[in-house]
N, C-alpha and C positions, 0 to 999 in steps of 0.2 A: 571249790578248789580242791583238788586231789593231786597229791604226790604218792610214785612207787618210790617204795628203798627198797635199796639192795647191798649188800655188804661182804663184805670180805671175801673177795674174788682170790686174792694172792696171785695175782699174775707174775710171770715169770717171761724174761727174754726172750727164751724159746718158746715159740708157740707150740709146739709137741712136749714140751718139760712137762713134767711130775713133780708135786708138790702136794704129801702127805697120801700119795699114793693116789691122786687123781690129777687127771689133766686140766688147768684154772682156765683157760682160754676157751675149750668148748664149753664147760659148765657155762660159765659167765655168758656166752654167746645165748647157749640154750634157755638158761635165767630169762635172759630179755626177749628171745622170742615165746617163751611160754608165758611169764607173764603177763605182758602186752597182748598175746590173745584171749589169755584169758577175760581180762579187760575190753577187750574188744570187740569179742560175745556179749559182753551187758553193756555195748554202750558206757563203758566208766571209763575212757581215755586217761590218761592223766596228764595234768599240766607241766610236769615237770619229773625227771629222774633226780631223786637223791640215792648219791651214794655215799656211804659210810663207815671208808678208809680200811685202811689193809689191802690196800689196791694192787701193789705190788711187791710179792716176799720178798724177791730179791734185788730191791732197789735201782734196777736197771734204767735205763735210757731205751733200752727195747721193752719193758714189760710197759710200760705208760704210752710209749707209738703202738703197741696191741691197742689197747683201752682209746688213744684218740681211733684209732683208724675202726675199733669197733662203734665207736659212739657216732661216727660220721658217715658208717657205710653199715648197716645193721642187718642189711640181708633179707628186713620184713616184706613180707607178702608186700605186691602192687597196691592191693583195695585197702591197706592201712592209714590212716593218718601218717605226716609226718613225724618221725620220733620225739618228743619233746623235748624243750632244754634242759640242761645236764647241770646240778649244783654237789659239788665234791666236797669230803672231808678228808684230812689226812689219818691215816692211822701211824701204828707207833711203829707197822713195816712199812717206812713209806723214807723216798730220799725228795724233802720238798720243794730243793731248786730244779730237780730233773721233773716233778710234776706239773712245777707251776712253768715250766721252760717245755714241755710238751703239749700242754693242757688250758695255759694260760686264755688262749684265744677261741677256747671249744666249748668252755663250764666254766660257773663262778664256783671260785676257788675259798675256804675258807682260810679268814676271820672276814665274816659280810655279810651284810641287810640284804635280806629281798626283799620287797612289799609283796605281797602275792596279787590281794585282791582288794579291792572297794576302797574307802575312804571314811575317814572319822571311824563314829562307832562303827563295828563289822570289817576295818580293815584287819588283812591277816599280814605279818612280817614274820619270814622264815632269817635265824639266827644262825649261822653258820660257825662254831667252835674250832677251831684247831686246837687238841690236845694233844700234837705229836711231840715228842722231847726227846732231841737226841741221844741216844746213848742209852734208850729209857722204853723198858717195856709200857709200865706205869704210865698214863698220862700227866699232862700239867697244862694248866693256862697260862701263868704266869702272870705279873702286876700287870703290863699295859692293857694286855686282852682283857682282864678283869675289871680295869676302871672301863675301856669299851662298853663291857658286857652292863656293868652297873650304868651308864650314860643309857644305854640301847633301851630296858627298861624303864629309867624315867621318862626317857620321851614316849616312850609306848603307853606309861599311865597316863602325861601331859594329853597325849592325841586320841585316847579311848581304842587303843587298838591292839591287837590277841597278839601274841608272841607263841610260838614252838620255836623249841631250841634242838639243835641236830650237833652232834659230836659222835666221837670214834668211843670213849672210854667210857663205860657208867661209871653214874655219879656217885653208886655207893655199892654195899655188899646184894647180890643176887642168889646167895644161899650155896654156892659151891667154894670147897674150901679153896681150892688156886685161883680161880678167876678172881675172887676178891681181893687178892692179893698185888693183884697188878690192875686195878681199877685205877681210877681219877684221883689223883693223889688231893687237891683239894676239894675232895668230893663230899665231906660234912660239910665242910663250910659253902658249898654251892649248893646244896637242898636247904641249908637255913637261909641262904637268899631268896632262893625261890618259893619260900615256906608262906612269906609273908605278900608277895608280891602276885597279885589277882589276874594282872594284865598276863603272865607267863601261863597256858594255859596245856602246856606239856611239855615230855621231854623225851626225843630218839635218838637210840645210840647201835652203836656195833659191838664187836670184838668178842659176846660173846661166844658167837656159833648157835644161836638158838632164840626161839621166839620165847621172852620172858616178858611181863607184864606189872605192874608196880603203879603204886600214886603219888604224886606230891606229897611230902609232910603235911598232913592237916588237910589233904584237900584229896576227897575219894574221885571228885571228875576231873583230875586233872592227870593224866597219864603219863606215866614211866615206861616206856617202851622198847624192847631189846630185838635186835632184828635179825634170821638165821642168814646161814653163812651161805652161799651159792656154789661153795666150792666142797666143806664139808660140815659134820655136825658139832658140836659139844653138846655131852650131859644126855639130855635135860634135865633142868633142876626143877621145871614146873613143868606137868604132862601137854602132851600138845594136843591143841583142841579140837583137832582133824584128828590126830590119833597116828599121825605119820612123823614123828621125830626124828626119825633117820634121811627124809628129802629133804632136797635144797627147797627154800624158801625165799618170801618176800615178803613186805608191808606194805599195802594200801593204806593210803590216810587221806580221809576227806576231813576239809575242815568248816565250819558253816558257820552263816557270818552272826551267830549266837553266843561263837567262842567255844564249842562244844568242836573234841574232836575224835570223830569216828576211827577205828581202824580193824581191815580186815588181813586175817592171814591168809598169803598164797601159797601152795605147795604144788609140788609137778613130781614128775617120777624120776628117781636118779637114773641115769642114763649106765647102760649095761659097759663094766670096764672093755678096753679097744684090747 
């Protein structure tokens, strides 16, 4: 089972807008077609797009009709696969009645289960977090989503089945002094959940602008994963392992029905300013 992320597009109303000094709309567009060929070259399709919030800076009603009408008409080559389905998180720039009122019918929307693959031991369920909060750089879950979250776990130990958990905020400090700042507000208390709980077998986030890498508490195979931005960079706080930190990136993640889960970094070339 293989899923691409991709994160922090910041799209904007205008399709020609600027935002941090590049345009979010063709990055984003170029994102998907380069990654997906690349993919496409090795035979590694994937089964599904995760995207991981910050979709749209400026909250609009037109930057989310970009993002469906990209997701639904994508421009790939003839000889492609169809684009796979599309599972969204919100980020903390995100307005989520206008998301889930454009988007609702195109991607599963987070807080939500997906089963991805198989059954009993070797099935995999992708965990969908909404840590957006109004008013609120900072993430938050809040009580319901977190009895949720603790429910979605026990039945995952009950049924013998792998859990990755996907949200916009990391869970905890990534070694840069402002990004930490505005991380997962209960993000101690969400790594000593998952510290002790087998069936969780990773965790992918956004927001920082950069591919970082990290482990569960106590658990070295079980990965912390930070995914670059398609629109621009931050930092890096850990070197990139391509050696290109300043391109837009992605995440391949294979998972196998081991519970072991792979992932590879994508990089492309930033496209020359218009």
């Amino acid at each position: 089972m293989r899923l691409l992320q991709l994160s922090d597009p910041h799209l904007l109303a205008d399709p020609d807008g600027f935002c941090r000094g590049r345009q979010p709309l063709p990055r984003l567009r170029q994102a998907l077609a380069a990654a997906l060929s690349q993919l496409a070259q090795e035979d590694l399709w994937p089964d599904w797009l995760l995207l991981t919030g910050d979709l749209c800076q400026d909250e609009s009603w037109g930057g989310y009709a970009r993002l469906r009408e990209l997701l639904t008409e994508t421009g790939l080559p003839p000889s492609f696969p169809p684009l796979p389905p599309v599972a969204l998180v919100p980020g903390n720039h995100e307005q989520c009645l206008r998301l889930r009122a454009a988007l609702g019918r195109h991607a599963l929307l987070a807080p939500a289960r997906l089963t991805l693959a198989g059954a009993g031991t070797g099935e995999w369920r992708l965990l969908l977090l909404d840590s957006h909060c109004p008013g609120w750089v900072e993430g938050q879950l809040g009580h319901r989503q977190w009895a949720w979250l603790e429910r979605e776990i026990a039945a995952a130990e009950r049924d013998g089945a792998w859990l990755l958990l996907a949200l916009h905020h990391p869970p905890g400090p990534i070694g840069d002094p402002f990004l930490d700042t505005i991380a997962l507000a209960e993000g101690p208390a969400l790594l000593a959940l998952l510290a002790d709980r087998p069936a969780v077998r990773g965790l992918v986030f956004g927001h920082v602008h950069q591919y970082w890498r990290g482990w569960l508490p106590g658990a070295p195979g079980r990965p912390l994963l930070g995914c670059p931005s398609t629109l621009c960079p931050f930092g890096p706080v850990q070197p990139c392992p391509l050696g290109r930190g300043e391109d837009p990136g992605a995440l391949l993640l294979e998972l196998d029905p081991a519970g072991e889960i792979r992932h590879r970094l994508l990089r492309w070339p930033s496209p020359e300013p218009p």
